[in-house]
N, C-alpha and C positions, 0 to 999 in steps of 0.2 A: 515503661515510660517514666513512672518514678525513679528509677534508676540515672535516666537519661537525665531528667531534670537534676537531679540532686549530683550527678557528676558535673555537668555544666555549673551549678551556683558554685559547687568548690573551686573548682577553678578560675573561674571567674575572680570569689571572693581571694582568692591566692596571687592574682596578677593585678588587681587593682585597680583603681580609675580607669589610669591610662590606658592600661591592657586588658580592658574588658573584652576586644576582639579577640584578642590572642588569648584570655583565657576563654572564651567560649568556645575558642578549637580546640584546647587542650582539653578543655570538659570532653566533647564531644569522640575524643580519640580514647578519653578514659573510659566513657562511656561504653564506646566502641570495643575498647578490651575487655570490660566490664558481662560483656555480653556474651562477647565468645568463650570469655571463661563459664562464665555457667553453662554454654551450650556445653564444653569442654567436662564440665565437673559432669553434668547427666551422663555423656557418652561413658565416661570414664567408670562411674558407678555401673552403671549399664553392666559393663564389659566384665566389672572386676566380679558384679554377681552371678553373673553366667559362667566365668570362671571357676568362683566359689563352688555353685552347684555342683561343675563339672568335677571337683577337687574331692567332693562330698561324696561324689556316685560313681569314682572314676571307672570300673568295669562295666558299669552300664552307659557310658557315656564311649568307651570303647569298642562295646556291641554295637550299640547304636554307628558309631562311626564306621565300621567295618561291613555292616550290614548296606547302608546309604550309599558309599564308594560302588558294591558292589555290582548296587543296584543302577547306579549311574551308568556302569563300565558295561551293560546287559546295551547300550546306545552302539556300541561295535556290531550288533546284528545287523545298523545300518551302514554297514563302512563302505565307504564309495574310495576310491584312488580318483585322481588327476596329476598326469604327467606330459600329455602332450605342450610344447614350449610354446604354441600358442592359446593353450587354457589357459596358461600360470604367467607370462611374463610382458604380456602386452593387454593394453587399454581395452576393455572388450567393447564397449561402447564409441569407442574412437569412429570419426570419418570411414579412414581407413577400412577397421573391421568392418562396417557394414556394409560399404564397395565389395569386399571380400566375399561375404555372406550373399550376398544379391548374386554378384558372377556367378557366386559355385551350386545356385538355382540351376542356372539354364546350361551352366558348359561345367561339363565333367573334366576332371583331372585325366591326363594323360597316362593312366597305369602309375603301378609303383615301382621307382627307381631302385634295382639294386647292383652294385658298381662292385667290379673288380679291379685295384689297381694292381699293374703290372712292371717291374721294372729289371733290368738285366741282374742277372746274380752277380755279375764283374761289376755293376756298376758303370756300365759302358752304354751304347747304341740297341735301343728296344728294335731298330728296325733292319733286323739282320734275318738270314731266311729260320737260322735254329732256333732265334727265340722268340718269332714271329709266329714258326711251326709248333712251337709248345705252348702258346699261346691259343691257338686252334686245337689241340688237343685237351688243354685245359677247358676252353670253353666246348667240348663235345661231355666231358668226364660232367659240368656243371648240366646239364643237359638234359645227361642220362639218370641224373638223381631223384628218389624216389620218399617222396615224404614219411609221416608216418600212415597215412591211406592210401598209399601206395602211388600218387598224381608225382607225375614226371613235371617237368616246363612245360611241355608242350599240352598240358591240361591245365596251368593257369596263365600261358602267359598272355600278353597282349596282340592281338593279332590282325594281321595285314592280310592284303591281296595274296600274298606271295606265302604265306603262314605267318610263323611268326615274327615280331619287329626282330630287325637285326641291330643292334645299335652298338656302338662305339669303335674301336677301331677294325670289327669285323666285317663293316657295311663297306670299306673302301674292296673287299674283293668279294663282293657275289653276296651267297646266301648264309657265309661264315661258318662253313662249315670245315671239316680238315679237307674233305677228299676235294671240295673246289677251291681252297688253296692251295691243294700242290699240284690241281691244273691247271692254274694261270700263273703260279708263282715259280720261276726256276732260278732265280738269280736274287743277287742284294735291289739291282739294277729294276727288277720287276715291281719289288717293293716300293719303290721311290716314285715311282712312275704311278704307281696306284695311286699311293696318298697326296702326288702333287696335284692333283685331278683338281677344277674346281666343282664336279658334281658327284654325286657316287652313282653304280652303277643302275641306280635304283630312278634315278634324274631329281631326287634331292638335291639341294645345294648343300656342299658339305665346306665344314669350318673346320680344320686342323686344330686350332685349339678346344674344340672340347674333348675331342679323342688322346689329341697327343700332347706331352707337358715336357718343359725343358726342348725345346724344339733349335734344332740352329741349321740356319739356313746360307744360303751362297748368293754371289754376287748377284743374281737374277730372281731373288727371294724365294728359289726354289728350295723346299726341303731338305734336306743332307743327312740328319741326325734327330731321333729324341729319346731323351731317358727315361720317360716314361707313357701309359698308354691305357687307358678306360676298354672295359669290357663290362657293357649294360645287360642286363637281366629284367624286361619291365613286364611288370604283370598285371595284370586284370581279369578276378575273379573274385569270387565270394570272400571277404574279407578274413573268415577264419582257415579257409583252403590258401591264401596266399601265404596266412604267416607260419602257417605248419611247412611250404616251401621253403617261406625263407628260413626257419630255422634248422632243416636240411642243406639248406646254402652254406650257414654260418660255419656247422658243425664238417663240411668238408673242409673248411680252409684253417680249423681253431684246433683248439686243446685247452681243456679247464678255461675257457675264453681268453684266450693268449692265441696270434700269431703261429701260424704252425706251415712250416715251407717242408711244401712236398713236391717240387719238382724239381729238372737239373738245372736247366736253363735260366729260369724267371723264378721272381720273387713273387708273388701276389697278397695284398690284402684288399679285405673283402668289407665291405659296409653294404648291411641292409637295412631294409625301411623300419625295423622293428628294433635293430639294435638297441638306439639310444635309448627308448623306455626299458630294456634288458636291463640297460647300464646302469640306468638308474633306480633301480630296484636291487642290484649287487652293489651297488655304493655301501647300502647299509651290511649289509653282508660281510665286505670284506673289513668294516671295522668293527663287528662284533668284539676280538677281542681289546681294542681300544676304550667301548662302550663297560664292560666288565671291570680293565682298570680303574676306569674315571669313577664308577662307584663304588669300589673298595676303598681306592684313596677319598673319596670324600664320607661316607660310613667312617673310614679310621680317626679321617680328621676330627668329625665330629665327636667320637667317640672319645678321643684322647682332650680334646679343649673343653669340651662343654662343661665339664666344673674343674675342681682340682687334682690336675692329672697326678702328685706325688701324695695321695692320698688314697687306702684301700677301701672306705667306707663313702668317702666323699667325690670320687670319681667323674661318677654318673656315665662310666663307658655304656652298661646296658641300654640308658637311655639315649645316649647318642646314636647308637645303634640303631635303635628304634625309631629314634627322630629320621632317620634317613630313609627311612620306608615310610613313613608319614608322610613324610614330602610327595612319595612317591606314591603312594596310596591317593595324594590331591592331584598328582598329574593324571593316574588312571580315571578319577572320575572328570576332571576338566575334560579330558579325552576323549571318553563316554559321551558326554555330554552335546559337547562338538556334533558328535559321529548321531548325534541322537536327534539333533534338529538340523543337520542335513549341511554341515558344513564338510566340504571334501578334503582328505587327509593327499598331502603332496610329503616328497624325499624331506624337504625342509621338518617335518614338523617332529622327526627321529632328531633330531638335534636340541628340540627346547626343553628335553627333560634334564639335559646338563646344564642348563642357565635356570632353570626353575627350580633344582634340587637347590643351588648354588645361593638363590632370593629365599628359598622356605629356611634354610636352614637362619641365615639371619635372624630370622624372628625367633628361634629357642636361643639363640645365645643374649637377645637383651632379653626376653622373658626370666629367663636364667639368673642371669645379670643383678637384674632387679629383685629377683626371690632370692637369692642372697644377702640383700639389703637391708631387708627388711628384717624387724627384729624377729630373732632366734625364740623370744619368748613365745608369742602368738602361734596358736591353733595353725597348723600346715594348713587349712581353708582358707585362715582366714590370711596369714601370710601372702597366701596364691592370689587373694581379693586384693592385696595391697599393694601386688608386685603389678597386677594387670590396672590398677587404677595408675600406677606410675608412667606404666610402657605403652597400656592396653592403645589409647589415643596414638599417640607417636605409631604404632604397628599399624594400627590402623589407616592411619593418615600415609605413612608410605604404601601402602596397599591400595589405597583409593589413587592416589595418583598415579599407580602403574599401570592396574587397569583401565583409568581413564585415558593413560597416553595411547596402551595399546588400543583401545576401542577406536580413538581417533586418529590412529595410525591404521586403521581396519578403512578410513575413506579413500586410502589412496587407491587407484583406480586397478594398480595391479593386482588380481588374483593372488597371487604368492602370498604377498605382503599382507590381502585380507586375514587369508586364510590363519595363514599364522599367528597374526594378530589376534586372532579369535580364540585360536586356542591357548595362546598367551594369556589371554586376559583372564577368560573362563578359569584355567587351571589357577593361574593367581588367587581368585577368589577362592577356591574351595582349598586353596592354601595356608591362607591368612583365617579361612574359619575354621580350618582343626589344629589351627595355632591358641585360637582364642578355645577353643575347648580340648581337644582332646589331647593337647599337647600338656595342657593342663592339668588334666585328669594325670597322666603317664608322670611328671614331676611329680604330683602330691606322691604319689604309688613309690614313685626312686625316695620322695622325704623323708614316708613311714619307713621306709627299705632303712635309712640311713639314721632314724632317729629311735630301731628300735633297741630291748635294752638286751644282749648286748646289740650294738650296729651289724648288720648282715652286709657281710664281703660284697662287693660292685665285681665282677657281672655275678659271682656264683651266689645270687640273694638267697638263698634257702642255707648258708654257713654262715654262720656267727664270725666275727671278727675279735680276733685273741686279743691282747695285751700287746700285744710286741705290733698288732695291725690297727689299735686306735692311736686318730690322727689327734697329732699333738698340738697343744693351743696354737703355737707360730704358723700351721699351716691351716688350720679351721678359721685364725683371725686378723693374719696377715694379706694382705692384697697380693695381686699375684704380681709376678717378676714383670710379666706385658703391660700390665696397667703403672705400674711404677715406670716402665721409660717410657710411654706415650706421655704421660701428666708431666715425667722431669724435659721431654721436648718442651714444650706446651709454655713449659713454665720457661726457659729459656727463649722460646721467639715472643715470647712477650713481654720480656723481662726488660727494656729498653726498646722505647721509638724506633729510634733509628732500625734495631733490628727488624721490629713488625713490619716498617716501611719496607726495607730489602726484600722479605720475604713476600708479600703483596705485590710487588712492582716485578720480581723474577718470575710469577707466576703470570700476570700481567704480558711479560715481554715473551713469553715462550709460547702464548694463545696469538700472540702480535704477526710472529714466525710462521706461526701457523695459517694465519690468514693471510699472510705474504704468500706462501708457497702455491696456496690454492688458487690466491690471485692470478696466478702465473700459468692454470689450465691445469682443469682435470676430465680426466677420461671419464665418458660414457660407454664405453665398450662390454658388451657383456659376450663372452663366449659358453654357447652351450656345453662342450665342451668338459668344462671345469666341474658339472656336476656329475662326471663318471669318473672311473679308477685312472689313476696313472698309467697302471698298466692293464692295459685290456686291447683289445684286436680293433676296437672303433679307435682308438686314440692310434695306435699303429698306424692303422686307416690316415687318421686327419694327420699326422705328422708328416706322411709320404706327401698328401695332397697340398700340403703347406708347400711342402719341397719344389714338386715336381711341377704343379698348377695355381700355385698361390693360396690356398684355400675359399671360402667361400667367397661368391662373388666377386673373386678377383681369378687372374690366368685364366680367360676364356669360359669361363661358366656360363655366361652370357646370360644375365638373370633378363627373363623372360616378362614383359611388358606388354596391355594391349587398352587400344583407346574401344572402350563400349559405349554403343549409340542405342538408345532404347524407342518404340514408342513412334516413330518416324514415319513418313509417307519415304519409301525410299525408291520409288519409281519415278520420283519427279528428280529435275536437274537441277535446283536448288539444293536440295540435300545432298544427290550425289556431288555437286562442285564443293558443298561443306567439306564432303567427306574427303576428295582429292587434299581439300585445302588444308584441311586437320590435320592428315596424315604427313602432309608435306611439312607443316610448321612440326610435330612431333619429331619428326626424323632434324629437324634443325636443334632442337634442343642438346643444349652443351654434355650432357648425362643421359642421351641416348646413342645404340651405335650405329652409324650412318652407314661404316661398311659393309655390317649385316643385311640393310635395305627394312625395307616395310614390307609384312607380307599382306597385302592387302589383296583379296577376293574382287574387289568392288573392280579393280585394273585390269587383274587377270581375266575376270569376266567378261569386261569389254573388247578386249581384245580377243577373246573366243566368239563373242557374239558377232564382232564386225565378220570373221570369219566365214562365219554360218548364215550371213544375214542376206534372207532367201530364199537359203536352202529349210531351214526348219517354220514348224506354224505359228512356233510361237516368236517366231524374228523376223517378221513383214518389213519391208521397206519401212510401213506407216509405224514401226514402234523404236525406231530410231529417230532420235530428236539431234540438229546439226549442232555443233559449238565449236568455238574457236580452238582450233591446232595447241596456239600458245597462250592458254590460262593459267593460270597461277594455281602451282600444286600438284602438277598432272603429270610430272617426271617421277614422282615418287616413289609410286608402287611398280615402277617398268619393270621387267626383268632386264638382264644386262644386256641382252644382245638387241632390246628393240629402244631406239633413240627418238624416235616420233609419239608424240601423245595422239592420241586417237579424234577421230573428229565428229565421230557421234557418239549419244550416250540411250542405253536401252533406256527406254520410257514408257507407260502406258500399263493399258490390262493384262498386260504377257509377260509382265515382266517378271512375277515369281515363278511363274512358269519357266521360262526360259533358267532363271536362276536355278531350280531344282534339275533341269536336266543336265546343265553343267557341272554341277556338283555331284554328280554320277557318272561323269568322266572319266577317264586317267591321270587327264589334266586340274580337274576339280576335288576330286577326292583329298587333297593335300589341305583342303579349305571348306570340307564338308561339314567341320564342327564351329566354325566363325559365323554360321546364321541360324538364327532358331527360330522354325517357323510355328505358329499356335493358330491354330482357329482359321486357317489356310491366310494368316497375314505372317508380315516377319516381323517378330516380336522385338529382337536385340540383334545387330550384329557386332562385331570385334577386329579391329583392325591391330594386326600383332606388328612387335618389335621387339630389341632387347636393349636394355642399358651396357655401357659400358662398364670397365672393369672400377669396383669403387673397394678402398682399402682398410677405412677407419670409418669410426661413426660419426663424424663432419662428414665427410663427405658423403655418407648416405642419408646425412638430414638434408642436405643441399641440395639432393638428389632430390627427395621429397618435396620438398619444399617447391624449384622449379616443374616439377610435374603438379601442383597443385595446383599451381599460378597458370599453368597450360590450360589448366580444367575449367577455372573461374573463366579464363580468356573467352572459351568457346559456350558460357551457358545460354548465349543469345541467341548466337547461330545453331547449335547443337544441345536443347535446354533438356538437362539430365544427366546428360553425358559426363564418363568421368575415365582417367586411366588407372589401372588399379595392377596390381602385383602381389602376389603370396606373401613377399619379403616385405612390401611396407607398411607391415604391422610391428614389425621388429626396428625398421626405422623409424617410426614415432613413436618407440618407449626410448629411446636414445634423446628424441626431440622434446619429451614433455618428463622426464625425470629429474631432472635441476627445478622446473617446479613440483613438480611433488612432495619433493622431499621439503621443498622450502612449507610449503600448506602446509606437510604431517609436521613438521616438526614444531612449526608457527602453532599448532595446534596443540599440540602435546605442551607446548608453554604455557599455550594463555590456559591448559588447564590446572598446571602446576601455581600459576599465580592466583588463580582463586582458590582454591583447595588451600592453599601458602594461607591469603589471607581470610578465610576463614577459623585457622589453627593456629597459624602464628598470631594475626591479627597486625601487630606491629609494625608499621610498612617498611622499616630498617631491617627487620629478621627476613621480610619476604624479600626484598631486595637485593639483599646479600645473597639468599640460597636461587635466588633468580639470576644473578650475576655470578656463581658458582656453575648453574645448568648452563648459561649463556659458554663460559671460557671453556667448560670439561667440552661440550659440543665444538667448537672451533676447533680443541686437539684432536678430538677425533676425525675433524676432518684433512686434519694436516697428518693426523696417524695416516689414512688411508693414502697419501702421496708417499707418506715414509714407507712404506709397503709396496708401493707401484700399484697400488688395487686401482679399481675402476669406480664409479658412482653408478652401481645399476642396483636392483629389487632385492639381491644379498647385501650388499653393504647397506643400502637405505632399511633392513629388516632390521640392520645391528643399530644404527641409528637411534630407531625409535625405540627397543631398546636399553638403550642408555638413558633415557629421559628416565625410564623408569626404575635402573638398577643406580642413576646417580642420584635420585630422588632419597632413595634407601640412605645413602654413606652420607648425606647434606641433611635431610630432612629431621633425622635423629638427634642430630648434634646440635641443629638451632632450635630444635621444641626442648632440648635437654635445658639450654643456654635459657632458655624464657623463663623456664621453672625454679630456676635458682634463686637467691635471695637478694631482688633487688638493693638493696641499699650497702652490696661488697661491690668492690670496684669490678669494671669489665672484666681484665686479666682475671681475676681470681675468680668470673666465674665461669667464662672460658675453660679453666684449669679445674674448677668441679665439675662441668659437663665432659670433658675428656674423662675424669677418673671414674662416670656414671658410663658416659658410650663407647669411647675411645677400646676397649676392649672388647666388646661386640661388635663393632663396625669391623675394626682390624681381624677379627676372625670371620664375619662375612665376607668381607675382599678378599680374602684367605680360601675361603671353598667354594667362591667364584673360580678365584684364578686352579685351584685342583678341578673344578668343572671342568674348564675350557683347555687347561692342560694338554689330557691325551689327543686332542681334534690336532694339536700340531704336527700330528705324526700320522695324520688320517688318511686313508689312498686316494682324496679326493680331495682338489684344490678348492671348491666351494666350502668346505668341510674346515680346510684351511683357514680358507678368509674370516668365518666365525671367531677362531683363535685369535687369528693378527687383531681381528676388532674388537674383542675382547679385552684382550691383553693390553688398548688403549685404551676399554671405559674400566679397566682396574686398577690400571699405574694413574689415569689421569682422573678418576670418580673419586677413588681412597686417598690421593693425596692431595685434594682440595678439600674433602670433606673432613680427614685428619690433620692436617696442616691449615689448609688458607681459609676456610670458615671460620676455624674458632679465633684465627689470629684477624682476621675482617674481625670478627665480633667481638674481641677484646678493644679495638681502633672504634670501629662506628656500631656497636650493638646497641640496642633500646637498653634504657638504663632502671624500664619498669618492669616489674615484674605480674606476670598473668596472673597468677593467684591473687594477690593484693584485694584484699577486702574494701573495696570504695564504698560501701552505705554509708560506713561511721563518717568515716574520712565527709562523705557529702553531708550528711547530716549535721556535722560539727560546722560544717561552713554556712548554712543555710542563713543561719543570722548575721553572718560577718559579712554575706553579699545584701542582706536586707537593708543592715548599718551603711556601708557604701552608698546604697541607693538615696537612702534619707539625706546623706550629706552631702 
């Protein structure tokens, strides 16, 4: 408080009558600095003692650390995985997901899909008798396969009346077996005739495109041709009996997981339900040796920059060595730690130990830096106290703002992006704290190495260093060759206006470009896809299906849609005209497909019941209620051959009765899993359809979107009810990731600006490094267009990110810049905070960019994208924070300096504001 005061009367007394206002604000901002420099000097003291100690005791501080990690890293007893792409990449809280969640209560999944695609080895006509008939012998070979417990198919698969389902192109002739296709088949002629069918033999309604791809047909839309052709394998059985099949499945059609063609006729590849988690767990796999390089070259790095590489005593190779296991020693126990309080490890989090080696290592090279600095006379302890009261803050301070970004980059609603975040942050911290000590201890240890008499050789410290290998004055006290051309930039872009101006305004106009570009649309599109190998048998798989059938959701897939009614009296004909009525506006919608039809129960029913109505007990004359021929809605569910809507509707106490015996049918059984009865009431029913073909992620939010507005339409008439799909939990992370990223990111600023202005203080240094985070993020979002990438839960991972690693290359520079000696002009001390940081930042964007390096050459395009994003927060983090910062702060930097002792200063004024006042 006295402080407060006596900074206000100075300034005051300093601006005079007039400007007693204005000098009370200036008090008050003195004040304001006043304040955070002493919070600033305790931290600093703090940090530099705990160093000290560390510097004092350094192998006990090394046990200690070695021991703590280990103990941390004992958290992998609890290691959970998550890979499923609906744990990791969609809202789990969303609408959506809980529709989802609710359906898959009362209605089971359909067995598990596992597809073989097929297509002619010439590249010609799949529907010829020879490779139609190798295709049946193909599917007898997949048949007879025998797991590791010896279960065939026909011990998991999923199964009908007739045994087991026959599904994809083998249902158009019989039971798909060989010997009853070469009883009905004798010609090309036989073939055409089968598949031009519109039912299969089974009296399902059959759709040509889901079986056949590449189709072309003749004047009369009859079939002629296709070049490709689905053979389904769905199963249903005990979850670990299924995947031990399917990975007998895979292992017929593969080799080392590659594609492997063993027949004459036909090509096949093969996609099973289990694949994609395979994939993604050999992702890492197949760039082990990418993972090995990237830690060599950055160990070498470090080892060779972190002191004087042309020097044999002053080196510090061992210690850079060492420092890179340090890092890596803070990833293990962030890891640990993670794995310890229950957070789940996903494919992503094998990637953040190359961007977290890449941020720890930064901090030995200003630690470094500064213990150079400091005079050579003083105690290596006490040196080590001087260097971390220098940096100790600044290290700090970019640490706390990284973790804080990731933490609040942990709110975004994707799993992935939590996940990550978490171990991001965690490992950061236990980063930055064996920066502040043990890294400390390890430098005092390389000092004595270096200051003993004689000097002990760098790495082999146990040999003395000759005559001919001590370093000579020019290289013990000359600067190094990197710091001389960053300071002679430095001192040239701000050697003349005009210059600083150009350089501001090109940095300016290329963030301009950047927000043009994105203006102008960017993708949401995420493909699962891009988190397996290049080459592997599931991408063979999707590349065919691209070709042949359009890939997902698109070439007849026909994604699968159903409107659920929960909770209903559905014996009354209020409800059932709902239901007509829903079903009939459902099938109108623009984004469903109307030439599929609706397969509605409720139609089919009636029209069995009027049938029976008589003959059975529970279809009395008295439990038919009459209604009008032509209501609205009641064409919807017709099958195609019958044109009249029905003119009663079952009603009364008979009517689940009657419903269950239908549903035991021949005719019912198609519809036996669309009602679920509880407690002898019907609990839910489901009235199915499918969307049309949808190609991009607009159009599957739009999709969304009008099904949503369907939903709202009906909660009056139908209050509960909702349409729901597997897939549109993957279409509302397309629909809510442009916000997300705007919250995480909005969020990771407003943290960076308070963190700013409690260390800078100055609201010109926080403003600048605020408008430095503002332009590096607009490049990186115009990086991602420069790249063709997407805006999904990988590129928003890299995002957040960069808040954090361009906190590091900005945040350095302007705490450097505060410290200097207020009363030299800007430029010149611009030009002393470059020749303090400029040489440490430049070698952390330095073993960033060897981080993310090898990922360019990774067998996986998610793996990829890290790089491409990357490679924008390094070219555009490092060269705003080495160029356009210090040149901003040589133009508009605060002209006061944090240190500055205000007491006197206030004290000296107290009476010249008193003298004011009297007169």
């Amino acid at each position: 408080m006295l402080t407060l005061l006596k900074a206000l009367a100075s300034a005051a007394a300093a601006a005079g009558p007039l400007g007693f206002a204005e000098g009370v604000e200036q008090g008050r901002r003195h004040a304001w600095l006043a304040c955070t420099s002493r919070a600033e000097e305790s931290v600093a003291h703090g940090l530099g003692r705990v160093a000290k100690s560390c510097a004092r005791n350094p192998w006990k501080c090394v046990a200690v650390t070695v021991v703590g990690c280990l103990l941390c890293a004992l958290g992998v007893l609890r290691f959970t995985a998550v890979s499923e792409a609906r744990d990791l990449w969609v809202d789990q809280g969303s609408q959506v997901m809980k529709d989802l969640e609710w359906t898959e209560k009362y209605f089971t999944s359909a067995g598990r899909v596992n597809r073989v695609l097929v297509t002619a080895k010439d590249g010609g006509n799949i529907l010829r008798p020879e490779t139609m008939a190798e295709i049946f012998r193909m599917a007898d070979d997949v048949k007879a396969l025998s797991d590791a417990d010896g279960k065939s198919f026909a011990d998991v698969c999923l199964r009908v009346s007739s045994g087991c389902l026959n599904a994809g192109i083998r249902r158009y002739f019989g039971t798909g077996t060989s010997a009853d296709f070469n009883q009905t088949v004798q010609s090309q002629a036989d073939i055409l005739v089968a598949v031009n069918k519109a039912n299969f033999p089974d009296g399902a309604p059959a759709f040509a495109d889901d079986s056949m791809g590449g189709i072309a047909r003749d004047g009369s839309g009859s079939i002629t041709s296709s070049t490709a052709a689905r053979v389904d394998f769905i199963l249903d059985a005990a979850d670990e009996a299924m995947m031990k099949w399917e990975e007998a499945l895979v292992r017929h059609f593969t080799k080392d997981q590659l594609t492997e063609q063993g027949y004459e006729h036909v090509n096949a590849f093969v996609q099973a339900e289990r694949s994609q988690d395979d994939e993604l767990n050999r992702t890492v796999q197949a760039d082990i040796p990418l993972f090995a390089i990237a830690f060599v070259l950055m160990a070498s790095f470090c080892s060779i920059f972190l002191g004087k590489t042309a020097s044999w005593t002053q080196s510090r190779r061992l210690l850079g060595a060492v420092e890179f296991y340090l890092v890596i020693f803070g990833c293990i126990a962030g890891y640990g730690t993670c794995m310890l309080i229950g957070v789940p490890f996903t494919v992503l989090q094998q990637i953040l130990p190359f961007i977290l080696v890449g941020i720890g290592i930064d901090d030995a090279f200003v630690i470094s830096g500064a213990f150079d600095a400091v005079d050579p006379s003083l105690s290596i302890p006490d040196r080590i106290e001087k260097a971390m009261q220098r940096v100790g803050v600044s290290i700090t301070l970019t640490k706390v703002t990284s973790i804080s970004s990731f933490l609040l980059g942990a709110t975004c609603v994707f799993p992935s992006v939590q996940y990550f975040c978490f171990y991001a942050s965690v490992s950061c911290f236990f980063i930055w704290l064996l920066h502040c000590t043990t890294f400390c201890a390890l430098l005092a240890l390389d000092a004595r190495r270096a200051s003993a008499d004689p000097p002990r050789l760098d790495p082999c410290f146990c040999v003395g260093a000759g005559s001919s290998c001590m370093p000579s004055k020019k290289i013990s006290e000359g600067s190094a060759p990197l710091e001389r051309v960053l300071v002679a930039m430095i001192k040239f872009l701000t050697s003349h206006p005009a210059i600083s101006f150009a350089t501001i305004v090109l940095f300016l106009v290329v963030a301009a470009v950047s927000a043009w570009q994105v203006s102008l649309g960017l993708s949401t599109d995420f493909d699962i896809m891009d988190l397996s190998p290049d080459k592997s048998y599931p991408r063979d798989f999707y590349n065919e299906e691209n070709l042949h059938f359009g890939g997902l959701s698109t070439g007849g897939l026909a994604l699968p849609a159903a409107l659920y009614v929960a909770d209903q009296d559905f014996s009354s004909v209020a409800v059932q005209r709902h239901l007509e009525e829903a079903g009939a506006e459902l099938m109108a919608l623009s984004n469903v497909n109307s030439v599929r039809g609706l397969q509605s129960w409720h139609t089919i029913f009636t029209l069995w019941a009027l049938q029976n109505k008589g003959v059975l007990a529970s279809l009395p004359d008295s439990a038919f209620t009459a209604v009008e021929t032509n209501r609205t809605g009641c064409h919807a569910g017709l099958p195609s051959a019958v044109t009249t809507c029905t003119s009663h509707l079952v009603t009364g106490s008979t009517f689940l009765t009657a419903l269950q015996e239908f549903l035991s049918t021949p005719m019912g059984r198609a519809f036996e899993d669309d009602v679920v009865v509880q407690d002898g009431q019907i609990k839910v029913i489901r009235l199915r359809a499918n969307h049309i073909d949808t190609f991009n992620s607009k159009q599957q939010v739009a999709l969304l979107e009008e099904v949503e507005a369907f939903t709202a339409q009906w909660q009056s008439a139908l209050p509960g009810s909702f349409v729901s799909s597997p897939a549109y939990i993957f279409f509302d992370q397309y629909r809510i990731i442009v916000e997300q990223m705007t919250v995480s990111i909005g969020l990771c600023l407003a943290a960076v600006l308070l963190i700013s202005a409690l260390v800078l203080a100055h609201p010109l240094s926080v403003m600048v490094v605020l408008l430095v985070l503002a332009l590096v993020f607009m490049d990186l979002m115009g990086n991602i267009v420069l790249w063709s990438l997407a805006l999904n839960s990988i590129s928003m991972i890299n995002l957040v990110m960069a808040v954090g690693l361009v906190v590091d290359y900005s945040m350095h520079m302007a705490h450097s810049f505060g410290l200097q000696d207020g009363s030299l002009p800007r430029a010149k001390r611009a030009e002393l905070a470059m020749k303090e940081m400029g040489q440490p930042i430049f070698l952390g964007v330095s073993t960033t960019f060897l981080a993310i390096l090898p990922l360019a050459f990774s067998a996986s395009q998610a793996f990829r994208v890290f790089f491409q994003m990357f490679f924008g927060i390094v070219v555009a983090g490092g060269s705003h924070g080495l160029i356009f910062l210090p040149v901003c702060m040589s133009v508009f930097g605060p002209s006061v300096t944090k240190t500055t002792n205000l007491e006197t200063d206030a004290e000296a004024a107290v009476g010249k504001v008193a003298k004011v006042e009297t007169e």
